[in-house]
C-alpha positions in Angstrom: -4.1 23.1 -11.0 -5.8 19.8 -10.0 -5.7 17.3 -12.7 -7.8 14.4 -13.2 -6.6 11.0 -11.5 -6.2 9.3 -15.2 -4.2 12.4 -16.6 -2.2 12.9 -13.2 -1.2 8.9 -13.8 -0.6 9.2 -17.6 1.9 12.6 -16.7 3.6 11.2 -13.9 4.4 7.6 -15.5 5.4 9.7 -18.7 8.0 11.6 -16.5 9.6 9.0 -14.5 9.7 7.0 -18.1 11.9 10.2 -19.9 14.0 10.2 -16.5 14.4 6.5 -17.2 14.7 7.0 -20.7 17.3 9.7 -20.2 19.5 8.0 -18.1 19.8 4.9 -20.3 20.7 6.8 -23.3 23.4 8.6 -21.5 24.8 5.9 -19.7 24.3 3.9 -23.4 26.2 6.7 -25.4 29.1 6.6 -22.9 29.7 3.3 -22.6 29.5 3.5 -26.3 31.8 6.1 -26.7 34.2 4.7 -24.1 34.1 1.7 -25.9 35.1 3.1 -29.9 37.7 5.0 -28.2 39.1 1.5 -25.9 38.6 -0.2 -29.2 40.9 2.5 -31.3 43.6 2.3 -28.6 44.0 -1.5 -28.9 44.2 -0.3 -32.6 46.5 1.9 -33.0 48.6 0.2 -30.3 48.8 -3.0 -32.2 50.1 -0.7 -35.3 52.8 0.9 -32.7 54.0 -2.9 -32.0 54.3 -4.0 -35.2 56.0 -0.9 -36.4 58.3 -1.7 -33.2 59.1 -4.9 -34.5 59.8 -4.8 -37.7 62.2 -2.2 -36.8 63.7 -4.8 -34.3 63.4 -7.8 -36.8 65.4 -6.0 -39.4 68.5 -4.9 -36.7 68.5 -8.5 -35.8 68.5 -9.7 -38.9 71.2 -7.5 -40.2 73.0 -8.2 -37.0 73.5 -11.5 -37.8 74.6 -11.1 -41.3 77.5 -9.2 -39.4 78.1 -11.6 -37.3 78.3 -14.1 -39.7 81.3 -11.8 -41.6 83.3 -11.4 -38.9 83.1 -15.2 -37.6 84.9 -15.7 -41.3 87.6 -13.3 -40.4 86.4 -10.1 -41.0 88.0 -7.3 -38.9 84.4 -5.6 -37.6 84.3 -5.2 -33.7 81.2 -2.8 -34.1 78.5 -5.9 -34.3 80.0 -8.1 -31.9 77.2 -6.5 -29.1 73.8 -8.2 -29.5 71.7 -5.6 -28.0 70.1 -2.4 -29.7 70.5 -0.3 -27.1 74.4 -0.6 -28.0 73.1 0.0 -31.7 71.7 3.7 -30.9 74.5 4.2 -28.4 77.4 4.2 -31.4 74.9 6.7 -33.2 74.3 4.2 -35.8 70.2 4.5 -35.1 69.2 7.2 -37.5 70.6 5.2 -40.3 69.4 1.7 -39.0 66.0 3.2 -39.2 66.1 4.7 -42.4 67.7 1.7 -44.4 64.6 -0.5 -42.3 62.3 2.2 -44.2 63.9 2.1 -47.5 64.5 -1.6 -48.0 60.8 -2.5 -46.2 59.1 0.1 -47.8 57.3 1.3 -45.1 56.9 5.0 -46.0 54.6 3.8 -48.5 52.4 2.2 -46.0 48.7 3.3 -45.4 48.8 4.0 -41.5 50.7 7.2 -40.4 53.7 6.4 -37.8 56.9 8.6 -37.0 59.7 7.0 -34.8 61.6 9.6 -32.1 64.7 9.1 -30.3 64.5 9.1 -26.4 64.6 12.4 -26.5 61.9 13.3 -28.8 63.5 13.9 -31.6 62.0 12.7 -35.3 64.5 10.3 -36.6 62.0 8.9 -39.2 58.5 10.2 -40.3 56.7 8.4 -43.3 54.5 10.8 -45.7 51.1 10.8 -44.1 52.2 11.6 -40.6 53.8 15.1 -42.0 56.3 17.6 -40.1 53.9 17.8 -36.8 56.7 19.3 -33.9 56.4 16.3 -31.3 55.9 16.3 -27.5 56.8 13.6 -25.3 54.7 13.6 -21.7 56.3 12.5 -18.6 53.8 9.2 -18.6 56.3 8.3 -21.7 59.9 8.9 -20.4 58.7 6.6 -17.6 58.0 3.8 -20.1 53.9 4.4 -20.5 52.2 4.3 -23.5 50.1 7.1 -24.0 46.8 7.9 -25.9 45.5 11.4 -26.4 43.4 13.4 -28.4 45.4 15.8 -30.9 45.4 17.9 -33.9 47.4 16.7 -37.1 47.2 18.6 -40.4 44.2 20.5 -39.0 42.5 17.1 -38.4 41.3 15.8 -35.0 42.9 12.5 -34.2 43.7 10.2 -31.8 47.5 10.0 -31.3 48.9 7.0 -29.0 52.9 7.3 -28.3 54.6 4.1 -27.3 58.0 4.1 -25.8 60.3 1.1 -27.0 61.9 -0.7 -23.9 65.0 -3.3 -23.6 66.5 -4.6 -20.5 64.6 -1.4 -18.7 65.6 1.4 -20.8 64.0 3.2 -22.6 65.2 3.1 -26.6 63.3 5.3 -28.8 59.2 5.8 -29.2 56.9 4.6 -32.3 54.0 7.5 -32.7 50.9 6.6 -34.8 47.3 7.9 -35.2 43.8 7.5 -36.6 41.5 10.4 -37.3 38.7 10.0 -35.0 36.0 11.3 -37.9 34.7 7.1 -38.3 34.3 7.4 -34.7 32.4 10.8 -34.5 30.2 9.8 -37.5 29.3 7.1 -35.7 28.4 8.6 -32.1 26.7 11.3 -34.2 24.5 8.4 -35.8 24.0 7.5 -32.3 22.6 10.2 -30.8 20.6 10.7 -34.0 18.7 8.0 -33.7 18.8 8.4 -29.8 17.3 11.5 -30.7 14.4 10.1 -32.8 13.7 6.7 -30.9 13.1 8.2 -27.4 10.6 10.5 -28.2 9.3 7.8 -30.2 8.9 5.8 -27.3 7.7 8.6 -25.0 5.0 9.6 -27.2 3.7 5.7 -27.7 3.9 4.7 -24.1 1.9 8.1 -23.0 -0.4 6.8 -25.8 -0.6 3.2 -24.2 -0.7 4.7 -21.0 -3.9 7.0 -21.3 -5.9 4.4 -23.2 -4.8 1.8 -20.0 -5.5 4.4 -17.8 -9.4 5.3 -19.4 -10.0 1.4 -19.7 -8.7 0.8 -15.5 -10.6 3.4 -14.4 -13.9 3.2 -16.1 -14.9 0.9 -13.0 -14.7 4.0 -11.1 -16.0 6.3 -13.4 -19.3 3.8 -13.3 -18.9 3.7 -9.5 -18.6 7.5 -9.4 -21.9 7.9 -11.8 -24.2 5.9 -9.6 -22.8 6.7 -6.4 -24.0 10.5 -7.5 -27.5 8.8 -8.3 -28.0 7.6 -4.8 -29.7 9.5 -2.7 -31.1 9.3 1.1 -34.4 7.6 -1.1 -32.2 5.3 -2.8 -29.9 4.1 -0.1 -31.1 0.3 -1.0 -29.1 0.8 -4.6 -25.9 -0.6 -4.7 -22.8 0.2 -7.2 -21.1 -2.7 -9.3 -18.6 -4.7 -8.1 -15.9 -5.6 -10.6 -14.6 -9.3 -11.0 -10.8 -7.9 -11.0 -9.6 -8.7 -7.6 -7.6 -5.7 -7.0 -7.9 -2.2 -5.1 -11.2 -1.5 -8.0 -12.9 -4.4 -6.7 -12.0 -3.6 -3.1 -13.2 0.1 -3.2 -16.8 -0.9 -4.9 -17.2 -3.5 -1.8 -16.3 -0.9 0.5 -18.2 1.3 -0.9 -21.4 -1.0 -1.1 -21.0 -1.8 3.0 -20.5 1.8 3.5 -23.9 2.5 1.7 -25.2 -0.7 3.6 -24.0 1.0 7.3 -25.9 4.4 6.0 -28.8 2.6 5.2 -28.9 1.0 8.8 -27.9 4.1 10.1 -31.3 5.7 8.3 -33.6 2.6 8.9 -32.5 3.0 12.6 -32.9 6.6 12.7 -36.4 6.5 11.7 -37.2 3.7 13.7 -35.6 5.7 16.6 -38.1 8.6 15.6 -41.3 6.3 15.4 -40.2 3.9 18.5 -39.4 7.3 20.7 -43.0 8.6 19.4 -45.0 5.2 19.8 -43.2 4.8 23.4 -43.8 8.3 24.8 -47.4 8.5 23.3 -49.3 6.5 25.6 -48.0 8.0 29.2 -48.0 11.5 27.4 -51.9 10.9 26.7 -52.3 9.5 29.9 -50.8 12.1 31.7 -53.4 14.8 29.3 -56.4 13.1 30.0 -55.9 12.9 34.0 -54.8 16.5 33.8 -57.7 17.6 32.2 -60.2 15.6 33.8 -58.5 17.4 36.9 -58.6 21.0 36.2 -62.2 20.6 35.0 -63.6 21.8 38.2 -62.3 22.1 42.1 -61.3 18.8 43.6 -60.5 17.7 47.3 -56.8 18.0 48.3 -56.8 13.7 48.0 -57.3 13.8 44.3 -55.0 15.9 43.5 -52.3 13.7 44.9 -54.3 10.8 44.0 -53.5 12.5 40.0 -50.1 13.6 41.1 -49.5 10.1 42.3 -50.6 8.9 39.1 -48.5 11.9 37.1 -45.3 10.5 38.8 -45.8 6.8 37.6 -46.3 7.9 34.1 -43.4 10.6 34.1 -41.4 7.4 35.9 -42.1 5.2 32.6 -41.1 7.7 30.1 -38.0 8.5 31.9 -36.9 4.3 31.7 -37.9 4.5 28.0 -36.0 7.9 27.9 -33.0 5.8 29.6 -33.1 3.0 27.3 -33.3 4.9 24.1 -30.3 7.2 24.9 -28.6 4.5 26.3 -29.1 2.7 23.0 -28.4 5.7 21.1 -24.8 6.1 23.1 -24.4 1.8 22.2 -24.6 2.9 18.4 -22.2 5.4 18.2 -19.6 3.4 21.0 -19.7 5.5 23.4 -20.7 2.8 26.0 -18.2 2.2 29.3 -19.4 -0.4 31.2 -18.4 0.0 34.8 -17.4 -3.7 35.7 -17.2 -4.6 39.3 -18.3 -8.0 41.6 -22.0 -7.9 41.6 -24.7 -10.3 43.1 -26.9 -11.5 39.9 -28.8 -13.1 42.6 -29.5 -10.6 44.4 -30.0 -7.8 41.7 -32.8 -10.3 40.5 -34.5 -10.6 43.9 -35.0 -6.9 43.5 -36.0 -6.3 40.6 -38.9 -9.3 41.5 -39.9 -8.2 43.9 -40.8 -4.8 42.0 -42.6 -6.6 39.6 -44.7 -8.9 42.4 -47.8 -6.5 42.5 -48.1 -6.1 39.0 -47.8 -9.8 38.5 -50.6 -10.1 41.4 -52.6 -7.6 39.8 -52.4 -9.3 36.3 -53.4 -12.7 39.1 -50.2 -14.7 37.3 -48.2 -17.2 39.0 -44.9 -15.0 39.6 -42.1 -17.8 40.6 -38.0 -17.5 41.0 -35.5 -19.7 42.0 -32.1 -18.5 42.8 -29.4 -19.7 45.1 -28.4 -17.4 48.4 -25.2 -15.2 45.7 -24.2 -15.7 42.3 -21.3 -12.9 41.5 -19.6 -12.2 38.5 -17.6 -8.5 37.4 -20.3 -6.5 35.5 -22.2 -3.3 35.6 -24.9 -4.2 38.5 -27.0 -1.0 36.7 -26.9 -2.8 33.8 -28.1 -6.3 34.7 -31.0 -4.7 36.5 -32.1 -3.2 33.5 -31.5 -6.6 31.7 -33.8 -8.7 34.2 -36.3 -5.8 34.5 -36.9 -5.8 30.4 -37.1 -9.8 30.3 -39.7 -9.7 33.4 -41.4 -7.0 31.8 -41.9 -8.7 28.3 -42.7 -11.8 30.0 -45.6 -10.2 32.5 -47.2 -8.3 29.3 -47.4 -10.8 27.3 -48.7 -13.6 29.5 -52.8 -13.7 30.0 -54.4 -14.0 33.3 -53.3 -17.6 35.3 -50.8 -17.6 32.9 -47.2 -18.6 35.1 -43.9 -16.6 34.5 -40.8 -17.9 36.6 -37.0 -16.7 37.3 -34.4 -18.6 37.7 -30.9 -18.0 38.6 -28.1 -20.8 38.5 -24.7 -21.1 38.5 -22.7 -22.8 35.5 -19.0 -24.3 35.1 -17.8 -20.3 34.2 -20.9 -19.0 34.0 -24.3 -17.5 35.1 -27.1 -18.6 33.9 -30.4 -16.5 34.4 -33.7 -17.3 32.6 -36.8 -16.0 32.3 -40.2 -18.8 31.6 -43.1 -17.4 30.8 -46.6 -19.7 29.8 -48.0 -16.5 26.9 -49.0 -16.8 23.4 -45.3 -17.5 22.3 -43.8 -15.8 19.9 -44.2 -17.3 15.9 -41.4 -18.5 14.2 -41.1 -15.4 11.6 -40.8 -13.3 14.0 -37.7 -15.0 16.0 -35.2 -13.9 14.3 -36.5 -9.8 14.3 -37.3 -10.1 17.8 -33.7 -8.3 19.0 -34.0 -6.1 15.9 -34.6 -2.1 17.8 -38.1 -1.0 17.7 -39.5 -4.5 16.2 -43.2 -4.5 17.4 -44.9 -7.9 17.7 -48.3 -8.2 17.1 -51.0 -7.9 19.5 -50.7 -11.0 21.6 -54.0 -12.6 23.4 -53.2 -11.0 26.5 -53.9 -7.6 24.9 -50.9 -6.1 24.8 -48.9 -4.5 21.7 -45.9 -2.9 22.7 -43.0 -3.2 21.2 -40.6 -5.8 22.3 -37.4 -4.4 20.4 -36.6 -1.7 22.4 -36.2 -4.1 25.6 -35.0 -6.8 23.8 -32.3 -5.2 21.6 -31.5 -3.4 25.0 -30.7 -6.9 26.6 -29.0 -8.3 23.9 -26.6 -5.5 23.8 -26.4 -5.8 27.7 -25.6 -9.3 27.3 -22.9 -8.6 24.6 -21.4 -5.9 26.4 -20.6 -8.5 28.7 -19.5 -11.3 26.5 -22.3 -13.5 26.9 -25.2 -15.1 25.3 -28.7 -14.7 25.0 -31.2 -17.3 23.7 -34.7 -18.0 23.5 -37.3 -20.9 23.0 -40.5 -20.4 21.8 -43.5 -21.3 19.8 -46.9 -20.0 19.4 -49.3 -21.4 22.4 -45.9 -23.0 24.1 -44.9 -19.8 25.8 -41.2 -18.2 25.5 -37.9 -19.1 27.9 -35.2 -16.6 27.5 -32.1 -17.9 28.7 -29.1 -15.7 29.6 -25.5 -16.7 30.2 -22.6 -14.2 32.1 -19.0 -15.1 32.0 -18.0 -15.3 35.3 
């Protein structure tokens, strides 16, 4: 089942926090319990030595009260050797040990010991340790002491046997223990309160955790409540953009230029809708009114193809604004591929002049150009005579009678320059910076004309992007307009 983002966060930091959790206290409670029982060795090891000790303390000492009777003429040859070993070889060890025990007192002692021979036998076991068989390991014959977990008098305890060693040998082993109940009382404490704080902590973090959670994520539970409130009407409303400077703040912005693209995407849409209508309107009517002014009543055979004639021209001008609005349309979703190759931008232009001569004659403007003999440069020849036809075909509209419109075609350090004078009504200064804008439609200019400009001269400026370049233009009202273009070469 799908949970929400703030308690899919709150569960999933509460489970990698009792994995956490969980780990520590059981690496904690063994280092702990490796520790009390490291800690109880060194113990009951130091009570082994000194039990070893003393034993060897008191042979020495009673060795040299020997020593000292026959240096004054006593007849004993058994205390002449110096070493222990020699001591437990004559059999004499049993006894050594027990006069240590009486005259030391040591059977009174608080800390349970035994002594064994090399062979494992008890020679001496003081009251607390009891009549417990013993069992030597292998570990001790070879002169290890050895620490293990055993059972005396019904009691659990930890037993540590440490052999007594002289020039090598093995003499006898000291056996002493501690019950290991302090040290289970105190790992049972421990994982008490192991028991009680980590839940603790569990619980409180997955507290913190949803109340961090709610309070990071009420930017986006605004964000989510207004993005639900815009609609296709409301496209102009934007959400709120948090001051945080993290992935919140980043989403709302993205979110804001995503709504921004959609309402370009709209505003363009209709203006496709009403440029498409306002461009095909006036040949479509054209083409209604000849038609029915020609099936009115018989005609000669030259009238008909005097309408047909006059059919084809208009059908001609709604396929180029067909052209240009699908090839716009392509431009806006990136599906243009320019087909770059060495064209003449000289030549190209002399064309398309030439085309607009009559009209320009018709309209009795002076109709100029000035290019050298070839200007090339790698670019989409189809394109750039679309590019010169639109600019010649804003400029002849909007330029009254006697008015002058001149081409010009010149070559640049890396560049081809083409521009495009024209002597009209100019173009006012509010309206510059719309002028590329799709579908903008000036207002009517003096030379009667009110077609839109924006189709054409977005169309260029894309053209003239598509290609790297430049596009720029000069105007002011009664001044007339240049359009100057420039091509990487």
């Amino acid at each position: 089942m799908r949970l929400p983002l703030r308690a899919a966060l709150t569960l999933w930091h509460a489970a990698v926090l009792a994995l956490i959790l969980g780990g520590f206290s059981w690496i904690f409670y063994d280092r702990v319990s490796d520790a009390l029982e490291r800690d109880l060795n060194v113990r009951l090891f130091s009570q082994a030595d000194r039990t070893a000790e003393s034993v060897y303390t008191f042979w020495r000492g009673e060795w040299r009260g020997q020593r000292q009777s026959t240096l004054a003429g006593e007849e004993n040859r058994a205390y002449k050797d110096d070493t222990l070993d020699a001591e437990i070889r004559r059999g004499k060890f049993s006894g050594l040990v027990n006069r240590w025990a009486r005259e030391t007192r040591m059977a009174d002692t608080g800390a349970p010991f035994r002594i064994l021979d090399r062979e494992g036998r008890v020679v001496y076991a003081n009251r607390r340790f009891g009549d417990e068989p013993a069992k030597l390991s292998e570990a001790v014959s070879l002169g290890f002491t050895v620490y293990e977990t055993a059972s005396v008098q019904g009691r659990a305890v930890r037993l540590a046997t440490r052999p007594v060693i002289e020039n090598g040998r093995v003499l006898y082993h000291v056996q002493t223990y501690e019950t290991l109940g302090p040290s289970k009382r105190s790992l049972r404490d421990l994982r008490r309160w192991l028991y009680l704080i980590i839940p603790s902590i569990l619980l409180a973090s997955t507290l913190v955790d949803w109340i961090i959670s709610s309070f990071a994520l009420k930017p986006v539970s605004r964000i989510i409540l207004k993005a639900q409130k815009i609609g296709a009407g409301r496209l102009a409303d934007r959400v709120e953009v948090p001051a945080t400077r993290d992935e919140l703040e980043a989403l709302a912005r993205t979110f804001n230029e995503m709504l921004s693209r959609l309402e370009r995407g709209f505003k363009r849409l209709r203006q496709f809708s009403a440029a498409a209508s306002h461009e095909l309107r006036t040949p479509l009517t054209i083409m209604k009114g000849e038609l029915e002014v020609a099936l009115r009543q018989p005609r000669e055979s030259e009238e008909y193809r005097k309408t047909l004639a006059a059919q084809f021209e208009a059908v001609k001008e709604m396929d180029s604004v067909v052209s240009q609005l699908l090839m716009l349309a392509h431009a806006e979703e990136g599906e243009d591929s320019l087909g770059r190759e060495s064209v003449d931008l000289a030549e190209i232009s002399r064309t398309v002049w030439e085309d607009w001569q009559v009209l320009a004659e018709e309209k009795k403007l002076r109709f100029e150009m000035d290019a050298p003999p070839a200007v090339t440069l790698p670019a989409d020849g189809a394109l750039l005579q679309r590019l010169v036809h639109n600019l010649l075909d804003n400029a002849v509209k909007h330029t009254p009678p006697g008015g002058l419109v001149k081409l010009e075609i010149a070559e640049e350090t890396g560049a081809a320059r083409l521009t495009v004078r024209d002597t009209g009504a100019g173009i006012p200064a509010e309206e510059l910076p719309h002028i590329y804008d799709k579908f903008f439609t000036r207002r009517p200019s003096p030379a009667g004309s009110s077609r839109s400009v924006g189709l054409g001269l977005g169309f260029c400026r894309w053209i003239v992007e598509a290609h790297q370049g430049t596009i720029e233009v000069q105007s002011a009202p009664g001044s007339g307009s240049v359009f100057t273009v420039r091509l990487p070469r």
